[in-house]
VMD Tcl script that builds the backbone (N, CA, C; Angstrom):
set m [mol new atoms 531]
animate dup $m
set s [atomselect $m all]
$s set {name element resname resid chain x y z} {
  {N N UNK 1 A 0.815 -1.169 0.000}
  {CA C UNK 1 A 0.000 0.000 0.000}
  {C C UNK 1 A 0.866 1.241 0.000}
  {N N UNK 2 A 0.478 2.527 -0.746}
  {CA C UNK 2 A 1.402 3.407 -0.634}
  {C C UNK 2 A 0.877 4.485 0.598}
  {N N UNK 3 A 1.824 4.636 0.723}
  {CA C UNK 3 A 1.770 5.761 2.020}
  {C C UNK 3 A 1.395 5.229 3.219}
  {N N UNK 4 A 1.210 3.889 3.609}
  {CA C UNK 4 A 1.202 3.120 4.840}
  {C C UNK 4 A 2.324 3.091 5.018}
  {N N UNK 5 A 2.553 2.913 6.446}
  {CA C UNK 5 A 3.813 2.984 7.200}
  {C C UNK 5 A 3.921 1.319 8.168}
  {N N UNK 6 A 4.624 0.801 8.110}
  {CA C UNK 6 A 5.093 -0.400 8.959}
  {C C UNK 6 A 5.778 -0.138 10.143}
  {N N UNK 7 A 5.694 -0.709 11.174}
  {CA C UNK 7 A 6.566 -0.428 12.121}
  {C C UNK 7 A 8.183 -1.694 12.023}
  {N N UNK 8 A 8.943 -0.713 12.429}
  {CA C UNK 8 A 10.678 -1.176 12.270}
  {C C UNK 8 A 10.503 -1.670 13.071}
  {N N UNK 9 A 10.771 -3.050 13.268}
  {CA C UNK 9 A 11.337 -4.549 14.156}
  {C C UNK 9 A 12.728 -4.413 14.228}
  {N N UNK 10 A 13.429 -4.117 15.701}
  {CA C UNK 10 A 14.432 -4.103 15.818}
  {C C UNK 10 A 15.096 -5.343 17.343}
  {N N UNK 11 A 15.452 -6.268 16.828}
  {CA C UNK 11 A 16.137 -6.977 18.153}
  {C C UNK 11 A 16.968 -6.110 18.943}
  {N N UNK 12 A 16.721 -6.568 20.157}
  {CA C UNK 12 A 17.417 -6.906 21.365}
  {C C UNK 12 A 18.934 -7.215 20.802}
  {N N UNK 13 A 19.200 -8.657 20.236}
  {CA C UNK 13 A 20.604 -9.046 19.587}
  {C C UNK 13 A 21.037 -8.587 19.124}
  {N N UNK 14 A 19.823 -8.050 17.601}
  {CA C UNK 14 A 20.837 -6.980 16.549}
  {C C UNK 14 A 21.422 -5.968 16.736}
  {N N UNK 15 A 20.574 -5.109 18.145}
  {CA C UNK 15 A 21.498 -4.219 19.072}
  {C C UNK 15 A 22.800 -4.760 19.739}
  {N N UNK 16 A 22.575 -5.495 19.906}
  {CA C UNK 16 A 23.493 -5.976 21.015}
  {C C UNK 16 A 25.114 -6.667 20.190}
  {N N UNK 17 A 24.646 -7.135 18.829}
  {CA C UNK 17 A 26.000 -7.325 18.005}
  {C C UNK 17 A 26.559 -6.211 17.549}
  {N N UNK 18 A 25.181 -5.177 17.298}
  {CA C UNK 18 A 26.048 -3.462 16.841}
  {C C UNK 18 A 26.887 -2.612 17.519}
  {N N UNK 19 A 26.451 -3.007 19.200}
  {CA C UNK 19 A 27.253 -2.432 20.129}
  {C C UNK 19 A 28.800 -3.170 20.263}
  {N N UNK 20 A 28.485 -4.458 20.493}
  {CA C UNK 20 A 29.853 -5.418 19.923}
  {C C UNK 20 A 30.586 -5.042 18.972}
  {N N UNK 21 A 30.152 -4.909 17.962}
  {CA C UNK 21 A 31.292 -4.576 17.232}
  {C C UNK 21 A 32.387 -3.305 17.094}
  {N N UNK 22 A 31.465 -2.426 18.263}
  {CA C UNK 22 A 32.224 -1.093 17.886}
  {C C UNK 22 A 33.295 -1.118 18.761}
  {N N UNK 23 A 34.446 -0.336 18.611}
  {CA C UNK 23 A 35.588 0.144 19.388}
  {C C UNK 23 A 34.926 0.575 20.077}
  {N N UNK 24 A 36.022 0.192 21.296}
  {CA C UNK 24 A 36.482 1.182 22.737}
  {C C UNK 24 A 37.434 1.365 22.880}
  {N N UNK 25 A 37.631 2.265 23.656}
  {CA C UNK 25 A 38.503 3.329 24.225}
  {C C UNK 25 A 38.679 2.996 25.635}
  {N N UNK 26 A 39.799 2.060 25.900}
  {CA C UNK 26 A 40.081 1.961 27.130}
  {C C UNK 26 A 40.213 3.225 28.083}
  {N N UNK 27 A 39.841 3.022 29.312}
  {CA C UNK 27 A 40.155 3.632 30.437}
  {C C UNK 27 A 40.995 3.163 31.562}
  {N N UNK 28 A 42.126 4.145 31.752}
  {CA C UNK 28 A 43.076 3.392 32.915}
  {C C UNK 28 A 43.739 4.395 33.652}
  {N N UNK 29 A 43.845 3.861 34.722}
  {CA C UNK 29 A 44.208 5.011 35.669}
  {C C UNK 29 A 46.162 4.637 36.685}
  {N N UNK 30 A 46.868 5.113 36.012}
  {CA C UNK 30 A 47.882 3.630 36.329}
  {C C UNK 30 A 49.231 5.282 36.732}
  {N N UNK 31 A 48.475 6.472 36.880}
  {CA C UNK 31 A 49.618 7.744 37.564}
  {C C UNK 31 A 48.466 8.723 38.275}
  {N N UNK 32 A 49.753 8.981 39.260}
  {CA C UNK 32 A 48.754 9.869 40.420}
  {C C UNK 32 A 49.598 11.388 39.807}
  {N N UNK 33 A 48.756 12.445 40.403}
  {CA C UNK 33 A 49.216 14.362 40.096}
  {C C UNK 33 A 49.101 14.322 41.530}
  {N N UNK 34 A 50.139 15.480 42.288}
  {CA C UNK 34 A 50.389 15.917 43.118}
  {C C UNK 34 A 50.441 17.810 43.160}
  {N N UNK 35 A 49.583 18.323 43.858}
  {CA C UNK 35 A 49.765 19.808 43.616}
  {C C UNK 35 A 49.942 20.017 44.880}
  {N N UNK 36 A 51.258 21.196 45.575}
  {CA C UNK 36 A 52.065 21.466 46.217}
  {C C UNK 36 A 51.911 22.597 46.792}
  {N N UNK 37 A 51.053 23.282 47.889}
  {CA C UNK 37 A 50.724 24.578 47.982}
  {C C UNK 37 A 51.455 25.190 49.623}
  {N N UNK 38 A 51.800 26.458 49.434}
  {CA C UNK 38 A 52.759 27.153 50.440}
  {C C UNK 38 A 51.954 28.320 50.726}
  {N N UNK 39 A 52.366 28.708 51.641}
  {CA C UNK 39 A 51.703 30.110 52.092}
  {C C UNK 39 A 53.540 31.167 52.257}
  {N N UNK 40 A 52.922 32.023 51.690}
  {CA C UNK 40 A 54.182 32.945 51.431}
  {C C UNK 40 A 53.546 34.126 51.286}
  {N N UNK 41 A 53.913 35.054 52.944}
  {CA C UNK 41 A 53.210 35.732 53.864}
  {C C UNK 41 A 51.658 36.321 53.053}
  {N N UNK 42 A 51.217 35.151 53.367}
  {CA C UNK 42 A 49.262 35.416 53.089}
  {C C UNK 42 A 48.892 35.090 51.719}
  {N N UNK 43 A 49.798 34.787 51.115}
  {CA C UNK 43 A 49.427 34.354 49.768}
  {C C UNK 43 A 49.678 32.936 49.389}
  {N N UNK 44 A 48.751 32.244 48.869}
  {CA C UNK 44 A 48.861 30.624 48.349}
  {C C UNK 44 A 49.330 30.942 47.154}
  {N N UNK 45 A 50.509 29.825 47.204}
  {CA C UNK 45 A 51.628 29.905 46.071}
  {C C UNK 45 A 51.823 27.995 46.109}
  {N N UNK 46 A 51.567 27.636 45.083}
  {CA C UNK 46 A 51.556 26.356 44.001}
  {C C UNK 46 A 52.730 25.757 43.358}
  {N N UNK 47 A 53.618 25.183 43.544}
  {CA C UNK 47 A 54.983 24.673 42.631}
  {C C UNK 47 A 54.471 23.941 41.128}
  {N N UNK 48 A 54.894 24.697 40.437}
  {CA C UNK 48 A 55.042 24.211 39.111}
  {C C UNK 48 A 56.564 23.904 38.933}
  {N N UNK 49 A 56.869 22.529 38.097}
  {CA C UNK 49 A 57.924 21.900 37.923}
  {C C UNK 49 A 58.278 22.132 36.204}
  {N N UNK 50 A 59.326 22.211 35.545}
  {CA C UNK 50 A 59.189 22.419 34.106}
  {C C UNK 50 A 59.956 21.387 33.851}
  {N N UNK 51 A 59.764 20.340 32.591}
  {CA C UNK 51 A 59.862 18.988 32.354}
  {C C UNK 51 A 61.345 19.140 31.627}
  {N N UNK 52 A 61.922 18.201 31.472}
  {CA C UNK 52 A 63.314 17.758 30.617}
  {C C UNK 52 A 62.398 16.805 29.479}
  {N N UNK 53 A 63.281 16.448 28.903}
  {CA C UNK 53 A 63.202 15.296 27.776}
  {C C UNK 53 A 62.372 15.551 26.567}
  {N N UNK 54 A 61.928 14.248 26.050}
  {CA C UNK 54 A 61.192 14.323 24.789}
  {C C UNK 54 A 59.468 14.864 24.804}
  {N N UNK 55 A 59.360 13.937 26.493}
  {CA C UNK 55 A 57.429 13.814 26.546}
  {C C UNK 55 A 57.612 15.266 27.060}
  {N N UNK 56 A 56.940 15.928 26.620}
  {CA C UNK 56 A 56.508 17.030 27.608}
  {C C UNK 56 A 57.332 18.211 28.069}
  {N N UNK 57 A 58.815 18.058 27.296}
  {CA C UNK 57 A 60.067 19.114 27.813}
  {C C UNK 57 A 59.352 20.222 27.256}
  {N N UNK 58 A 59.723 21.181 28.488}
  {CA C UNK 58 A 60.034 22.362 28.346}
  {C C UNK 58 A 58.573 22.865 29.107}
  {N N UNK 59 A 57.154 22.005 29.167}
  {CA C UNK 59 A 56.343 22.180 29.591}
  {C C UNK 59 A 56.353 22.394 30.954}
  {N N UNK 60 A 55.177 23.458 31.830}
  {CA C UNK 60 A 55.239 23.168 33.136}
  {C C UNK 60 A 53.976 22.418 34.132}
  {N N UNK 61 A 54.237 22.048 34.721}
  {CA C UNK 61 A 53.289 20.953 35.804}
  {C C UNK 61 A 53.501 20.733 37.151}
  {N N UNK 62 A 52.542 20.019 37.309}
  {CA C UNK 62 A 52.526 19.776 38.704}
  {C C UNK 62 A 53.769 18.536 39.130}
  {N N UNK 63 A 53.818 18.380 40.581}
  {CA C UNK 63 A 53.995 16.960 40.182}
  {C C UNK 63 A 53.315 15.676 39.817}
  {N N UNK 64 A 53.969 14.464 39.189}
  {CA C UNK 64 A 52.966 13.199 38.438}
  {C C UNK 64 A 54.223 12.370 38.275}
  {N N UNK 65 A 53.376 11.130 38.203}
  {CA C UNK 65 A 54.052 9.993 37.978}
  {C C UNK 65 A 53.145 8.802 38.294}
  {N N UNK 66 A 54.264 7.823 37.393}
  {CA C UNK 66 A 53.331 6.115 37.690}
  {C C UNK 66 A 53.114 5.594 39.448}
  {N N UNK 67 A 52.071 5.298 39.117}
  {CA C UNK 67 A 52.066 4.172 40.245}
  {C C UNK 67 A 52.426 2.521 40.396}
  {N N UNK 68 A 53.681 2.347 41.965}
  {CA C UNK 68 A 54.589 1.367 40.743}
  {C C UNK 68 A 53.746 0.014 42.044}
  {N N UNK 69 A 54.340 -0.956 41.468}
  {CA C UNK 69 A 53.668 -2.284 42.041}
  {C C UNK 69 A 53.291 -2.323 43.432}
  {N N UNK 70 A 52.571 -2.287 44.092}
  {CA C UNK 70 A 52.202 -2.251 45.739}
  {C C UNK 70 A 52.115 -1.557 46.328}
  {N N UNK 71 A 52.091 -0.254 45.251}
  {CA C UNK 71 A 51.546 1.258 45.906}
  {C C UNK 71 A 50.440 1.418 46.264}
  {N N UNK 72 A 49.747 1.850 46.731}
  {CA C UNK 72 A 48.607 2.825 46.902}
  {C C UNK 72 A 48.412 4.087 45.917}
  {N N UNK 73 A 47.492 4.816 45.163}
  {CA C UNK 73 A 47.544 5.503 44.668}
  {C C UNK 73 A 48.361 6.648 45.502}
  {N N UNK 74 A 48.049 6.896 46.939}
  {CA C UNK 74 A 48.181 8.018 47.759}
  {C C UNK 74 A 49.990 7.898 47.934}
  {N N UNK 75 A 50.514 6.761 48.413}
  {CA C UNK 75 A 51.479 6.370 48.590}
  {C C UNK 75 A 52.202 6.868 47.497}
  {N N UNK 76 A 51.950 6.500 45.839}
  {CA C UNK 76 A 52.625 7.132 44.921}
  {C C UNK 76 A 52.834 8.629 44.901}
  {N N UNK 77 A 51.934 9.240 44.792}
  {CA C UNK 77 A 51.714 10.448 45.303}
  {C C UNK 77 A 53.276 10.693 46.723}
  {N N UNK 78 A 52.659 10.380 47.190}
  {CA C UNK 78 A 54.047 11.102 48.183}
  {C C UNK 78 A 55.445 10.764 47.771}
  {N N UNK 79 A 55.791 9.297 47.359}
  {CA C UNK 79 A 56.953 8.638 47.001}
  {C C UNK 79 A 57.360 10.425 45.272}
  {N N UNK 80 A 56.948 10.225 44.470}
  {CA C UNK 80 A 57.075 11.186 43.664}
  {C C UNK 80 A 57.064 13.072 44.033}
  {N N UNK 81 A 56.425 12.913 45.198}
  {CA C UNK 81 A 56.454 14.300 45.747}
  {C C UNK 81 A 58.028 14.520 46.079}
  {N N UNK 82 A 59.122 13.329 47.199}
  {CA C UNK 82 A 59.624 13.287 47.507}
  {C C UNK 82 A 61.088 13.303 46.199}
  {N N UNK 83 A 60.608 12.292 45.085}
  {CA C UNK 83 A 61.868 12.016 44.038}
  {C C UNK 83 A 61.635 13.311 43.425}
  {N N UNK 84 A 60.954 13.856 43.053}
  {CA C UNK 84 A 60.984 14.992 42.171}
  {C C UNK 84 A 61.398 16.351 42.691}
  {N N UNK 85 A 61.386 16.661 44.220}
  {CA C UNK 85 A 60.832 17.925 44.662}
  {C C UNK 85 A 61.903 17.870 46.207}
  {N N UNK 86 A 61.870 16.967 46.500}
  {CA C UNK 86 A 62.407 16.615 47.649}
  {C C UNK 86 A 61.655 17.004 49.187}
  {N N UNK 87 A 61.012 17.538 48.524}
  {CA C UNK 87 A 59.832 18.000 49.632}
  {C C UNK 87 A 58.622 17.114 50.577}
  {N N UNK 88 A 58.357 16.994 51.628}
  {CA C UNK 88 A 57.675 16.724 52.870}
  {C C UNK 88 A 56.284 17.439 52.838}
  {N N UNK 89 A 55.163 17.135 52.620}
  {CA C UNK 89 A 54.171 17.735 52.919}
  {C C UNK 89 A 53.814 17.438 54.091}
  {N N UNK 90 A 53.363 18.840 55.123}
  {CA C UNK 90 A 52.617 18.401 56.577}
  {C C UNK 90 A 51.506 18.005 56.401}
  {N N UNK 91 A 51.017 18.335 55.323}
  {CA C UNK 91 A 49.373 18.366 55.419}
  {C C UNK 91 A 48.918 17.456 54.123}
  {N N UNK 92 A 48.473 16.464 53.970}
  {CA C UNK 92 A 48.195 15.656 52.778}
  {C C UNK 92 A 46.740 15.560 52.326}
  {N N UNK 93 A 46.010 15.218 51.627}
  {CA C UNK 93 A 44.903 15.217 50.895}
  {C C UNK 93 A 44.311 14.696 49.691}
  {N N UNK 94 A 43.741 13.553 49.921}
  {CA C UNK 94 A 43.036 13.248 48.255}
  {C C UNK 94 A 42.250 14.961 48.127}
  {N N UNK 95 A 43.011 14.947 46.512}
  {CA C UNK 95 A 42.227 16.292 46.138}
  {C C UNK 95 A 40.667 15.951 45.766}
  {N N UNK 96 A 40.302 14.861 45.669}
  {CA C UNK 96 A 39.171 14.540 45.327}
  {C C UNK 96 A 38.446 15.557 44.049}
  {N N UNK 97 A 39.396 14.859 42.944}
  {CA C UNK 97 A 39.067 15.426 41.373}
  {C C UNK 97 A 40.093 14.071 40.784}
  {N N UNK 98 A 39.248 13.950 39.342}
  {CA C UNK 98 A 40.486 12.826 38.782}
  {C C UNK 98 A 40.777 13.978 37.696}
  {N N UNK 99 A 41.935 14.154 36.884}
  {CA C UNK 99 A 42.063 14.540 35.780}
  {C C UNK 99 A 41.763 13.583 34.757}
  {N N UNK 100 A 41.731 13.954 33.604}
  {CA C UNK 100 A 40.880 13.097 32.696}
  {C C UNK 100 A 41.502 13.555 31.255}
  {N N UNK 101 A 42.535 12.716 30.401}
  {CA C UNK 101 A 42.269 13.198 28.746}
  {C C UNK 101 A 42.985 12.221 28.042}
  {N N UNK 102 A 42.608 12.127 27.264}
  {CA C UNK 102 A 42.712 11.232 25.746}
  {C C UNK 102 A 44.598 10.660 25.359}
  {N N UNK 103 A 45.298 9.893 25.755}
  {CA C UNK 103 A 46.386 10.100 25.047}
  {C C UNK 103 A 46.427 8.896 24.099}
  {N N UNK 104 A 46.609 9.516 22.468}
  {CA C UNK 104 A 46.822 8.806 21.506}
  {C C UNK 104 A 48.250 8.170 21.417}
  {N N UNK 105 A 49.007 8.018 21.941}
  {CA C UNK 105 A 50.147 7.087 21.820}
  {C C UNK 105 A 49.872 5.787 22.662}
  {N N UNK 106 A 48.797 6.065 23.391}
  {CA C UNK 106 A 48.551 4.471 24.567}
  {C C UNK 106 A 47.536 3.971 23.904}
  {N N UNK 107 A 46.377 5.207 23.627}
  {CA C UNK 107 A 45.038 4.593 22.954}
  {C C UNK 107 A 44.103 4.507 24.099}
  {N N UNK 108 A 44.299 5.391 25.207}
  {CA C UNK 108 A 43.664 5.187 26.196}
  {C C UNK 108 A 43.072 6.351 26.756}
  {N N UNK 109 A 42.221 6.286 27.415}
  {CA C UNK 109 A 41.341 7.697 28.442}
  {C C UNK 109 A 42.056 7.607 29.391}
  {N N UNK 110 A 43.157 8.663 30.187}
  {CA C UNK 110 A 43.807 7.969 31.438}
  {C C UNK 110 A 42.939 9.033 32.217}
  {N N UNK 111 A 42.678 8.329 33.559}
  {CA C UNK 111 A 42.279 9.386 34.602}
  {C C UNK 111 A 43.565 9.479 36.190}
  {N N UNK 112 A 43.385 10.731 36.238}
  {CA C UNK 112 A 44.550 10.413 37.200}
  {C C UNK 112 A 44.147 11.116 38.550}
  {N N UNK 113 A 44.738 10.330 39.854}
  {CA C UNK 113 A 43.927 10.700 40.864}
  {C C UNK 113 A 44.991 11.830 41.023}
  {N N UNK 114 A 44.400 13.425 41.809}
  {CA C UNK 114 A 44.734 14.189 42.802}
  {C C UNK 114 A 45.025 14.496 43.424}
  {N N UNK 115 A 46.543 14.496 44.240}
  {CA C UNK 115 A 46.691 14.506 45.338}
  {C C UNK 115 A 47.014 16.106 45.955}
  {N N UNK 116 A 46.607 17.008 47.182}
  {CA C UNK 116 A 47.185 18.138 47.386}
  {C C UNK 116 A 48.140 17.706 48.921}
  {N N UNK 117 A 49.072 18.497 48.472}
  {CA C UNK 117 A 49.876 18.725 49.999}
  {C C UNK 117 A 50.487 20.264 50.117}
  {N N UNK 118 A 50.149 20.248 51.578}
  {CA C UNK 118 A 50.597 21.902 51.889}
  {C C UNK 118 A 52.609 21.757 52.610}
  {N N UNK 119 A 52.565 22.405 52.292}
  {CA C UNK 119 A 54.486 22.347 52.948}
  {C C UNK 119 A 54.918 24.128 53.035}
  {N N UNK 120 A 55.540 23.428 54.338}
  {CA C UNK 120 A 56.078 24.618 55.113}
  {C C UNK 120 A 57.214 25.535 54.446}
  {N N UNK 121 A 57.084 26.785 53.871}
  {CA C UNK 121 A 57.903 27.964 53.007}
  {C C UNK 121 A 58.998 28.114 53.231}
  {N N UNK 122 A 59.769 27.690 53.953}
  {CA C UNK 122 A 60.813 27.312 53.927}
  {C C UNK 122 A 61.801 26.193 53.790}
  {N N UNK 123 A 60.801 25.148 53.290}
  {CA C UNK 123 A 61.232 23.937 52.609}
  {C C UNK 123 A 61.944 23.704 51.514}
  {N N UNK 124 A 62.971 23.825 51.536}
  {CA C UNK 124 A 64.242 23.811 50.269}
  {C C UNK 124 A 63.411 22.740 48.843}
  {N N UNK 125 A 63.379 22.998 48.005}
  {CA C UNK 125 A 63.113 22.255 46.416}
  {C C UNK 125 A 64.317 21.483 45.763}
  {N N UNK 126 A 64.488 20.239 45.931}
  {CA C UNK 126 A 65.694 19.862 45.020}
  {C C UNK 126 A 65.255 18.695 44.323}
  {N N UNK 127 A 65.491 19.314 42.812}
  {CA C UNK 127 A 64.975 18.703 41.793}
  {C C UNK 127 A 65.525 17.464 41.329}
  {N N UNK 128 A 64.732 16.644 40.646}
  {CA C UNK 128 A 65.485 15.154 40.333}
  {C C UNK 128 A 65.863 15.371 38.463}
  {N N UNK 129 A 66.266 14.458 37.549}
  {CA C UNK 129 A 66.341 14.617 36.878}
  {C C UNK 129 A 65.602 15.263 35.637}
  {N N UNK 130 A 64.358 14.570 35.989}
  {CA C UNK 130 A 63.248 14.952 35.568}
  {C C UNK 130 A 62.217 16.091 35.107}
  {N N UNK 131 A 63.294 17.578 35.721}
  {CA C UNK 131 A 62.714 18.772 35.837}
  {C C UNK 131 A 63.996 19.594 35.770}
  {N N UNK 132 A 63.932 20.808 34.785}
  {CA C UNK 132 A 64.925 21.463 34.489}
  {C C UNK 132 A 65.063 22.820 36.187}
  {N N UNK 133 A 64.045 23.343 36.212}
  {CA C UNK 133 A 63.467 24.495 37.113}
  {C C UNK 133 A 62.328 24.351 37.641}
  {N N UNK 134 A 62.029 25.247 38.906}
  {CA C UNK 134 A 60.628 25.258 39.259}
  {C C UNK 134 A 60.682 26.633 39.680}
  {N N UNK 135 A 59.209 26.514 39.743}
  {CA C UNK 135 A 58.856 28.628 40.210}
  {C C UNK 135 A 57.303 28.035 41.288}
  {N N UNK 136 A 57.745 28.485 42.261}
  {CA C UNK 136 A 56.141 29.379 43.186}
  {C C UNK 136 A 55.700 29.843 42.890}
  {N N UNK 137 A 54.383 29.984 42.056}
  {CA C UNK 137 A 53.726 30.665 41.594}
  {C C UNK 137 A 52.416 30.589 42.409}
  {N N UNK 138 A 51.812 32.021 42.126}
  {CA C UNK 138 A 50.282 32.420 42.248}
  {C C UNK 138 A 49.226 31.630 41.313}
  {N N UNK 139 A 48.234 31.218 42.120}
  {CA C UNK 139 A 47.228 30.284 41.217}
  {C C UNK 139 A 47.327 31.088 40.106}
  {N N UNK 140 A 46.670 31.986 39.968}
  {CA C UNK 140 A 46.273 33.076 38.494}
  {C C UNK 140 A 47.941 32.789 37.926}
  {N N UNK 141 A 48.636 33.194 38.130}
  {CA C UNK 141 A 50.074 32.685 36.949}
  {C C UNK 141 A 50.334 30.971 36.577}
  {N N UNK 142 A 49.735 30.496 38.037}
  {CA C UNK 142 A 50.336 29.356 37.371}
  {C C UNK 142 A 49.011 29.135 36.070}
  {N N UNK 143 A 48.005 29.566 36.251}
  {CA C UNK 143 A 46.733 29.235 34.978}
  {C C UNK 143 A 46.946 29.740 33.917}
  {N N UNK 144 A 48.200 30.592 33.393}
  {CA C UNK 144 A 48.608 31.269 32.582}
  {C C UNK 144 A 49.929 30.445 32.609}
  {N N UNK 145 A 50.330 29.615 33.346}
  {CA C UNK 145 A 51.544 28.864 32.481}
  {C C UNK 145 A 51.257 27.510 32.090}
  {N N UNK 146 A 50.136 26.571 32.376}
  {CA C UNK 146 A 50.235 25.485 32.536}
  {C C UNK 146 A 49.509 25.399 31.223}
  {N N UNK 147 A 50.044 24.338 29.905}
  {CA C UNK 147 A 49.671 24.340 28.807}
  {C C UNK 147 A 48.073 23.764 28.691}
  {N N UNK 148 A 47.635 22.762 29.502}
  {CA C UNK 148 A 47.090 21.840 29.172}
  {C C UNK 148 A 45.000 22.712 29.908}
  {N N UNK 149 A 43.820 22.495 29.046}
  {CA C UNK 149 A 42.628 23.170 30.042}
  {C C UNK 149 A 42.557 22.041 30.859}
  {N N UNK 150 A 42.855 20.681 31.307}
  {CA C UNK 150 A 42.657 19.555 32.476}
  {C C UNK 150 A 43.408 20.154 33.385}
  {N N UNK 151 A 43.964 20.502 33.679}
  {CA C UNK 151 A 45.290 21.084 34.269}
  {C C UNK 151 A 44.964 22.500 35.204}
  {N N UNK 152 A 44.484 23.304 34.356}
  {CA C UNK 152 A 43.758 24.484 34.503}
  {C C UNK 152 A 42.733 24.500 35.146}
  {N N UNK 153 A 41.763 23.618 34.864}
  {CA C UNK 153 A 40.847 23.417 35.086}
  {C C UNK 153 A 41.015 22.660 37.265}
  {N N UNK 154 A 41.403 22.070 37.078}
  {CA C UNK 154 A 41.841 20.846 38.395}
  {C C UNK 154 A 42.185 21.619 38.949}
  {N N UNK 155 A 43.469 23.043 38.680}
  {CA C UNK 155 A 43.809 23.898 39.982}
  {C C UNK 155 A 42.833 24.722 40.248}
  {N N UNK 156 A 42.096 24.956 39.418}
  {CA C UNK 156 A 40.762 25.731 39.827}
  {C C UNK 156 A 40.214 25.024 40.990}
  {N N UNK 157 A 39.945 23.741 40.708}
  {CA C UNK 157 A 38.787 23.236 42.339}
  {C C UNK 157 A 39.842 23.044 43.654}
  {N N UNK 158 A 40.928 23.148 43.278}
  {CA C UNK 158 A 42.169 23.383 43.907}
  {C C UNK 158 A 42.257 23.919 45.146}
  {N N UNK 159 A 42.013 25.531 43.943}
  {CA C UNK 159 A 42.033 26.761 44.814}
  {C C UNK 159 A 40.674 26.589 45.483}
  {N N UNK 160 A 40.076 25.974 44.894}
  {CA C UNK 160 A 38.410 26.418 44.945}
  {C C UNK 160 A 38.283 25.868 46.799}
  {N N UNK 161 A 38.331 24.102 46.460}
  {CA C UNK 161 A 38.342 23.704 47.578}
  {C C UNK 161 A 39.257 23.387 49.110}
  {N N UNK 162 A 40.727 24.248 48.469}
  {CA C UNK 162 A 41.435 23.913 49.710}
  {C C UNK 162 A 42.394 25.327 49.786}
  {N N UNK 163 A 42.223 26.411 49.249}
  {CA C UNK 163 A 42.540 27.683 49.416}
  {C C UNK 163 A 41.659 28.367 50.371}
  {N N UNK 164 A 40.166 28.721 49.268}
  {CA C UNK 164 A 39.454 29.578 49.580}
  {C C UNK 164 A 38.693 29.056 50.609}
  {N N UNK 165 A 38.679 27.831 50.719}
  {CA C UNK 165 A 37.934 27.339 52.029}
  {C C UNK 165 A 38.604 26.675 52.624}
  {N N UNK 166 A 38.551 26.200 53.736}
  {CA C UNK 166 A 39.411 24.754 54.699}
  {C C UNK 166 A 39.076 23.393 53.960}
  {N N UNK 167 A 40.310 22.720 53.266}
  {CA C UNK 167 A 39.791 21.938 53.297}
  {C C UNK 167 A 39.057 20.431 54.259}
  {N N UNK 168 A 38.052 19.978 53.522}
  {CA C UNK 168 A 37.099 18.727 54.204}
  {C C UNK 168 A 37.937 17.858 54.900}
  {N N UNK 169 A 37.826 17.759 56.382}
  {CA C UNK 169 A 39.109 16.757 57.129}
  {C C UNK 169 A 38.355 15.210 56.621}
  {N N UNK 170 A 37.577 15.220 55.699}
  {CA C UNK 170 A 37.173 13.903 55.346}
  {C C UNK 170 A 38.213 13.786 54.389}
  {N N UNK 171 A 38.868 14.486 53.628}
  {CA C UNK 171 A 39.469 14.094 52.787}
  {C C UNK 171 A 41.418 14.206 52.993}
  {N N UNK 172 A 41.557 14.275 54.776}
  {CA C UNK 172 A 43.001 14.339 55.099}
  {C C UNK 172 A 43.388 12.860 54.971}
  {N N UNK 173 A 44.790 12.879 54.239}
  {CA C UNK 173 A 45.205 11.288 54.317}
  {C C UNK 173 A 45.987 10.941 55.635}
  {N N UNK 174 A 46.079 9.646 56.493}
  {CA C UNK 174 A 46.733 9.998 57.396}
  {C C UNK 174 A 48.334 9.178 56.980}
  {N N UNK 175 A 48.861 9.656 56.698}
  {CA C UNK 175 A 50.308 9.054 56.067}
  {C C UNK 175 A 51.363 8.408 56.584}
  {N N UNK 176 A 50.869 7.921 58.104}
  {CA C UNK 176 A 51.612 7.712 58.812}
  {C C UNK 176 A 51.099 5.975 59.004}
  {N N UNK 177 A 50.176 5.574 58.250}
  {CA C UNK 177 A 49.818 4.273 58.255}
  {C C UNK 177 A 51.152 3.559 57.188}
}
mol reanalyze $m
mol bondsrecalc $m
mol representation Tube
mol addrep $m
């Protein structure tokens, strides 16, 4: 008949092989970020690290790194605070944010957990191989140096949640376990 309409019969299966067949995009979460904040008289000031080598030279960041066999995410986090920076945080914290973006050389979505620690301004910085220089910077500069908007974005809830307010003692790690 013309201009009658039938209704489309669609399986359950035939969905279910169409979804099968398509790519994914793994997700893996296998490095923790560490952001480093000082008080330097009344002002919160942030360590940005600037990279050596091929990945990422010349760029600046926080600290980051893998998490290696029998770590704890949090544990990595400090172990890398320490190789990179040489620095002791008094005060530790899941930042409770993951960063999140696409890298095409793995083929993967990596998300990476947060960590903040506060350290005392007179804590000497000594860098590992890994980092040419570092600068104390003011949130607002460091958001104007850091290449990446994940990046930008993360010190924002940063500032948001452990500057401008106290941060949540739900979220203090106790590091001494």
């Amino acid at each position: 008949m013309i201009g009658s309409t039938r209704p489309v019969v669609c399986s359950v299966a035939s969905m279910m092989r169409e979804v099968d067949a398509m790519r994914e995009i793994p997700i893996k979460c296998f490095a923790v970020s560490a952001v480093l904040i000082r008080d330097n008289d009344g002002t919160a000031q942030v360590l940005l690290l600037r990279r050596t080598g091929t990945r990422l030279g010349g760029a600046w960041c926080q600290v980051a790194g893998a998490i290696e066999h029998g770590e704890t995410a949090w544990q990595a986090a400090l172990r890398e605070i320490r190789e990179e920076t040489g620095l002791l945080p008094d005060r530790f914290y899941s930042g409770d944010y993951c960063e999140q973006f696409y890298e095409a050389d793995k083929e993967c979505i990596s998300l990476v957990a947060v960590f903040v620690g506060f350290v005392e301004s007179e804590q000497e910085v000594v860098l590992n191989q890994e980092h040419s220089e570092y600068r104390w910077v003011t949130f607002d500069e460091a958001d104007a140096l850091l290449p990446f908007g994940g990046q930008r974005a993360m010190l924002k809830h940063v500032f948001e949640e452990f500057v401008r307010r106290e941060p949540s003692t739900w979220l203090l790690i106790d590091t001494t376990q």
